[in-house]
MARZA-437882 format. One record per residue (C-alpha): x, y, z; chain; residue in three letters. Coordinates in nm, 2 decimals. Layout:
BEGIN
+--------+--------+--------+-------+------+
|     px |     py |     pz | kette | rest |
+--------+--------+--------+-------+------+
|      X |      Y |      Z |     A |  ALA |
...
+--------+--------+--------+-------+------+
This chain:
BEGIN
+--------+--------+--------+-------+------+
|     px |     py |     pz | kette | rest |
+--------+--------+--------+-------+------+
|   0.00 |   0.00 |   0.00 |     A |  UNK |
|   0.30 |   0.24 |   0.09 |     A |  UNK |
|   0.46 |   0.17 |  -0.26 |     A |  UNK |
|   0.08 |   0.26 |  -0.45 |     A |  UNK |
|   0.11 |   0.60 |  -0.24 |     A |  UNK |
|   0.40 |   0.72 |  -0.28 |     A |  UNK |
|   0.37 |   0.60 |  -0.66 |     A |  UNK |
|   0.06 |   0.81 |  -0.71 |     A |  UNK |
|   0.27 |   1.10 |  -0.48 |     A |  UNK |
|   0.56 |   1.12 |  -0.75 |     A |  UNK |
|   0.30 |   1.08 |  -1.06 |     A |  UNK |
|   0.10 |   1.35 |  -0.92 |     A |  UNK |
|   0.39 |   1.60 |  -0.88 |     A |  UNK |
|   0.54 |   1.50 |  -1.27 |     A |  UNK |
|   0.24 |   1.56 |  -1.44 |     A |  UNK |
|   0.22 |   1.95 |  -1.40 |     A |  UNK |
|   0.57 |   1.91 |  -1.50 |     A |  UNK |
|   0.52 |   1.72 |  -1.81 |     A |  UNK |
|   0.23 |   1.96 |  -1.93 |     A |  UNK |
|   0.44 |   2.26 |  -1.85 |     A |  UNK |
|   0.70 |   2.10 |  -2.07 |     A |  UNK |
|   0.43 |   2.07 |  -2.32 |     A |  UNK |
|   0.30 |   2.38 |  -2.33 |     A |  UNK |
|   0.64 |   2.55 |  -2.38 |     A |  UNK |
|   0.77 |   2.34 |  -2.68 |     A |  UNK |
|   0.41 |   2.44 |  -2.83 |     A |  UNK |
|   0.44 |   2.81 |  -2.76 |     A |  UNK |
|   0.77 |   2.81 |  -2.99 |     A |  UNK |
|   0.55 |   2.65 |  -3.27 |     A |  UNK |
|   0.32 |   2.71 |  -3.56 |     A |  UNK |
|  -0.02 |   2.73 |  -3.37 |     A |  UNK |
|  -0.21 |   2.66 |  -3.67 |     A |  UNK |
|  -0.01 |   2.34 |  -3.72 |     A |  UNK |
|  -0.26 |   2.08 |  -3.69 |     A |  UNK |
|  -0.01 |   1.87 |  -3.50 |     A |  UNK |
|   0.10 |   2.12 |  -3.22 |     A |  UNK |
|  -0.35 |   2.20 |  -3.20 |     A |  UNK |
|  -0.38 |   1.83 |  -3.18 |     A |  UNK |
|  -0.08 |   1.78 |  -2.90 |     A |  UNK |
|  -0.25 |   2.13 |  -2.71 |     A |  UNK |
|  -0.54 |   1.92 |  -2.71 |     A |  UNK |
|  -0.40 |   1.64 |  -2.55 |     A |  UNK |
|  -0.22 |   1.87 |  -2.29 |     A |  UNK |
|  -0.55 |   2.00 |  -2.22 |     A |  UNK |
|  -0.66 |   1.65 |  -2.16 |     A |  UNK |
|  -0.38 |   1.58 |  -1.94 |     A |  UNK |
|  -0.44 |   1.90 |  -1.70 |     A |  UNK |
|  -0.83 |   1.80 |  -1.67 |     A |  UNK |
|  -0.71 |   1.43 |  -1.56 |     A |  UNK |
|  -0.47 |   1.61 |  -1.32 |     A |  UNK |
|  -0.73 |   1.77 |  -1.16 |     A |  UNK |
|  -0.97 |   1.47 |  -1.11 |     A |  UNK |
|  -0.69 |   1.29 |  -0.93 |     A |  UNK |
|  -0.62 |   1.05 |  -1.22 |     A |  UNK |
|  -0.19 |   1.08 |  -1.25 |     A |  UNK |
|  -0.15 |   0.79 |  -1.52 |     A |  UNK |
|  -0.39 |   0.86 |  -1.72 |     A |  UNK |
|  -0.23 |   1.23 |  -1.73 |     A |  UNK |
|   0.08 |   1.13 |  -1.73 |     A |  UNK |
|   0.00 |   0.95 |  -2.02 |     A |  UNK |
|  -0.19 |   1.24 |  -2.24 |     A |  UNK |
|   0.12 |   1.46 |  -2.15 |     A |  UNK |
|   0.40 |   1.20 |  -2.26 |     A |  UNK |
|   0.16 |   1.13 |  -2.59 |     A |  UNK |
|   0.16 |   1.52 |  -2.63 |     A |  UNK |
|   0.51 |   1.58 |  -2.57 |     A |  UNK |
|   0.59 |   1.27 |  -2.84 |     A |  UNK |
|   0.38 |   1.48 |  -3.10 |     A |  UNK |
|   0.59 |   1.73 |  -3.04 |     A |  UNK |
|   0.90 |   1.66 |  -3.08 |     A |  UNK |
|   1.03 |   1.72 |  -2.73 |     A |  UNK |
|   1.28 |   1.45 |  -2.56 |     A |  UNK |
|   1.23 |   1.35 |  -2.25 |     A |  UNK |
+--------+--------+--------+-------+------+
């Protein structure tokens, strides 16, 4: 149980992270790029789940974003 915690702890705390990194790569981009509005999307997505507590799934959403981007992690 101590393992799922802390788990969910560090997930929760690399999602905002993960969309921050997101968020920046796309700000240097073509907006109307259907790929970055597509990956903004997604980043979207991943800040909602954030919110409602679900840290994989955001994780997730943020990692697929940052993938359609371009950016290394």
């Amino acid at each position: 149980m101590a393992l799922t915690l802390v788990s969910s702890a560090a997930s929760a705390s690399m999602c905002p992270v993960l969309i921050k990194q997101g968020r920046d790569a796309a700000a240097t981009m073509n907006q109307s790029d259907p790929n970055v509005k597509n990956a903004v999307a997604k980043l979207d997505r991943a800040a909602a789940l954030h919110k409602e507590g679900k840290h994989a799934d955001s994780m997730r959403e943020a990692n697929e974003a940052l993938g359609m981007l371009g950016v290394k992690k």
